[in-house]
LUMDO-70664 format. One record per residue (C-alpha): residue in one letter; x, z, y. Coordinates in steps of 0.5 Angstrom, whole numbers, padded with zeros to 4 digits, always signed. Example, Ala and Ser with C-alpha at 12.3 -4.5 7.8 and 13.67 -1.06 7.14 Angstrom:
2
a+0025+0016-0009/s+0027+0014-0002/
This chain:
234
x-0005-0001+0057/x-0010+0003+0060/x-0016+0000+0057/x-0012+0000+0049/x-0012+0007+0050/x-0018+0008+0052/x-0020+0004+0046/x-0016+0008+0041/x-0019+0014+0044/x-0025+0011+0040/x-0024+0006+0035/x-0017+0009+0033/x-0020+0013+0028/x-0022+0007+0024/x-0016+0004+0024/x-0009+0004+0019/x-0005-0003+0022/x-0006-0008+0027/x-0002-0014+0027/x+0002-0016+0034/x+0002-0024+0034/x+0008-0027+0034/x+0006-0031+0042/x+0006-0024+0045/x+0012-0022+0040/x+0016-0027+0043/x+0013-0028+0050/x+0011-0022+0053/x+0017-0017+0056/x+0021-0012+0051/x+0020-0005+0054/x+0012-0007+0054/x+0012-0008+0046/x+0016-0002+0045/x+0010+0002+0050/x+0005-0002+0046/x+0007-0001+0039/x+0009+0007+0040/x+0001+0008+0043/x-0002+0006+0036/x+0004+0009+0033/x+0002+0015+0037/x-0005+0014+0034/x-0003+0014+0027/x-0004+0006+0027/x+0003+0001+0024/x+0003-0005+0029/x+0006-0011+0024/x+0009-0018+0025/x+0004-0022+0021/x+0008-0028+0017/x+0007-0033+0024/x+0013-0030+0025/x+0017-0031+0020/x+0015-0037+0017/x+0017-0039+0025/x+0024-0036+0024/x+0025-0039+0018/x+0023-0046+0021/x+0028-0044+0026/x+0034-0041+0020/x+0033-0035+0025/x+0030-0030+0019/x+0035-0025+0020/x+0036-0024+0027/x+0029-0024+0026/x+0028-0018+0021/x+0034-0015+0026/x+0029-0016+0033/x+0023-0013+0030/x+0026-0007+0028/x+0030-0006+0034/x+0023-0007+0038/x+0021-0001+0034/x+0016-0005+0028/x+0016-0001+0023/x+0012-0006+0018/x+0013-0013+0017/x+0009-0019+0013/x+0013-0024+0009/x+0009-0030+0005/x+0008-0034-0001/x+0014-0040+0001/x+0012-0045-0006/x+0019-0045-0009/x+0023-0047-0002/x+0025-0039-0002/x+0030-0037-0007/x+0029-0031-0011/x+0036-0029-0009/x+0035-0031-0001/x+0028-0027-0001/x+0031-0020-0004/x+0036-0020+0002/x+0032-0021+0007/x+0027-0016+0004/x+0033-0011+0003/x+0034-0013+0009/x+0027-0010+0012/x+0027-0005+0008/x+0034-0003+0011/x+0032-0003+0017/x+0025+0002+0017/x+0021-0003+0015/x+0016-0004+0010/x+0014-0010+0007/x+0007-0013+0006/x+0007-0020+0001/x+0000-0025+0003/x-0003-0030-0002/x-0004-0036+0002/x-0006-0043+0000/x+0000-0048+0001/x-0004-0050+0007/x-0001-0044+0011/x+0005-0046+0008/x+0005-0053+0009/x+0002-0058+0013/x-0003-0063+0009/x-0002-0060+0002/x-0007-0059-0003/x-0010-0052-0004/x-0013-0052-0012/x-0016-0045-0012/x-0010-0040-0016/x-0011-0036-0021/x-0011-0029-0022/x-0004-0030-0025/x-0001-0035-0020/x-0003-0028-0015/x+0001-0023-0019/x+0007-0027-0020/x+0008-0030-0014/x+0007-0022-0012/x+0010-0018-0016/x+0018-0019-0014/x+0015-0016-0007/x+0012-0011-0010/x+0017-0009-0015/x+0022-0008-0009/x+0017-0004-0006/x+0012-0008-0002/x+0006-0003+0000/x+0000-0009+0000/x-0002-0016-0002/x-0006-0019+0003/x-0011-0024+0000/x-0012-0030+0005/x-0019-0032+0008/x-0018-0039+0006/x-0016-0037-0001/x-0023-0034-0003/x-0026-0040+0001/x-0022-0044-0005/x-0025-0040-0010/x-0032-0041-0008/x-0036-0038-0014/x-0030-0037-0018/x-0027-0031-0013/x-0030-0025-0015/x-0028-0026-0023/x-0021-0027-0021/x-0020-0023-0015/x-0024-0018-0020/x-0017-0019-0025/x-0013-0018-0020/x-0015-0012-0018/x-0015-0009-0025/x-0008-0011-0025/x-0005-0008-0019/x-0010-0003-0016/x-0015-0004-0011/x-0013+0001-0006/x-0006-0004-0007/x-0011-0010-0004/x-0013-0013+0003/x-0018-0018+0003/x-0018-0022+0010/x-0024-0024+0014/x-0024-0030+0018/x-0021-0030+0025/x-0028-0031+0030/x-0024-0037+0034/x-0024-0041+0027/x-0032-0039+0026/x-0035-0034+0031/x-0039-0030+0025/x-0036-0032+0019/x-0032-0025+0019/x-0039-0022+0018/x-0040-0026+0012/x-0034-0024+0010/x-0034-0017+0010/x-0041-0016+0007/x-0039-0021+0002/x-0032-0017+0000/x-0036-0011+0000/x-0041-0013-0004/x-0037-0017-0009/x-0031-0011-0010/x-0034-0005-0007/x-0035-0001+0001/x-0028+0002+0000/x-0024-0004+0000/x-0019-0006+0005/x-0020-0012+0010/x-0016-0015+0016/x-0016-0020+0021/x-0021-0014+0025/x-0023-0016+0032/x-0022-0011+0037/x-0030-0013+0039/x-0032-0012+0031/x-0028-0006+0030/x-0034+0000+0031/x-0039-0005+0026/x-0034-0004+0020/x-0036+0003+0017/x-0043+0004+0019/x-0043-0004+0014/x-0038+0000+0009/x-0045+0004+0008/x-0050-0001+0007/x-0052-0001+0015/x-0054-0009+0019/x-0052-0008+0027/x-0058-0010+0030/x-0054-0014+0035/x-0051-0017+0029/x-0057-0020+0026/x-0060-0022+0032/x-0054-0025+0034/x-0054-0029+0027/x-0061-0030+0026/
């Protein structure tokens, strides 16, 4: 705890929410994940329980209890995701209810069916896909959209016109735009970043930010190449 202090001290200025995975949610002692959460807290940073946990809490019937076990632990943001009509527009307004009813706001992730179910095919949404999975969430109150990685992979050369509409149609300050995790590709989130500001402006938001990547962010914001990065990369 000492050691994520100190990187507070310095990288918290940078930092908005983080997400706690769900191993360390459901493996890791109680009263230290409150200690934890209440340090970013403290520092202006809402950790959030990513849609791991509920996609596993819905795999296990488990929602409720879930939403309830995080609020207690002192979670305050939580992110749920597309199912692809295995949740019921009733069922999914109680359980958002449910979040909201317990102090939590609520992020919605677009996330190709893959994420959803294994071996699926994942042909590339549309800009109105997008919308009309998100807005019941949004008209409920949900803060975010979260754009998955993998699904401006899907779009290829297509992502910055449809992506572009939905930004005129929600806003960009309302979208997150995530890079690639470094234990799925070690550079690929450089990529990532430098493509989404570059395609929809140095102010939009991104996710899945390493601790170790935290400080490259905004000096790319501005158009800067860390030399360490290149050198690394090229």
């Amino acid at each position: 705890m000492t050691e994520l202090e100190d990187f507070l001290d310095v990288a918290g200025s940078n930092l908005d929410y983080v997400k706690i995975v769900t191993t360390q949610v459901l493996n890791h002692p109680k009263e230290w994940l409150k200690r934890k959460i209440k340090l970013y807290q403290s520092f202006g940073i809402e950790p959030y329980l990513d849609h791991g946990y509920f996609k596993l809490a819905f795999k296990h019937g488990v929602v409720e209890d879930a939403i309830i076990a995080g609020a207690d632990l002192g979670f305050r943001v939580i992110e749920f995701m597309n199912t692809f009509g295995d949740v019921s527009e009733k069922q999914w307004k109680n359980w958002r209810q449910l979040a909201l009813d317990h102090g939590m706001k609520i992020i919605y992730e677009h996330h190709p069916e893959s994420g959803w179910r294994n071996n699926a095919k994942n042909p590339p949404a549309s800009a109105e896909d997008i919308i009309k999975g998100a807005s019941p969430f949004l008209e409920h109150g949900a803060f975010k959209i979260m754009l998955d990685h993998e699904e401006f992979e899907i779009q290829g050369r297509a992502s910055e016109e449809r992506f572009s509409k939905l930004i005129d149609q929600v806003g960009l300050e309302n979208i997150v735009f995530e890079v690639t995790s470094p234990k799925e590709s070690p550079l690929q989130w450089f990529d990532d970043v430098t493509a989404y500001f570059e395609l929809f402006g140095a102010d939009c938001n991104v996710s899945n930010i390493m601790p170790s990547q935290a400080m490259y962010i905004e000096p790319l914001r501005r158009g800067e190449r860390p030399g360490p990065l290149i050198e690394n990369k090229y």
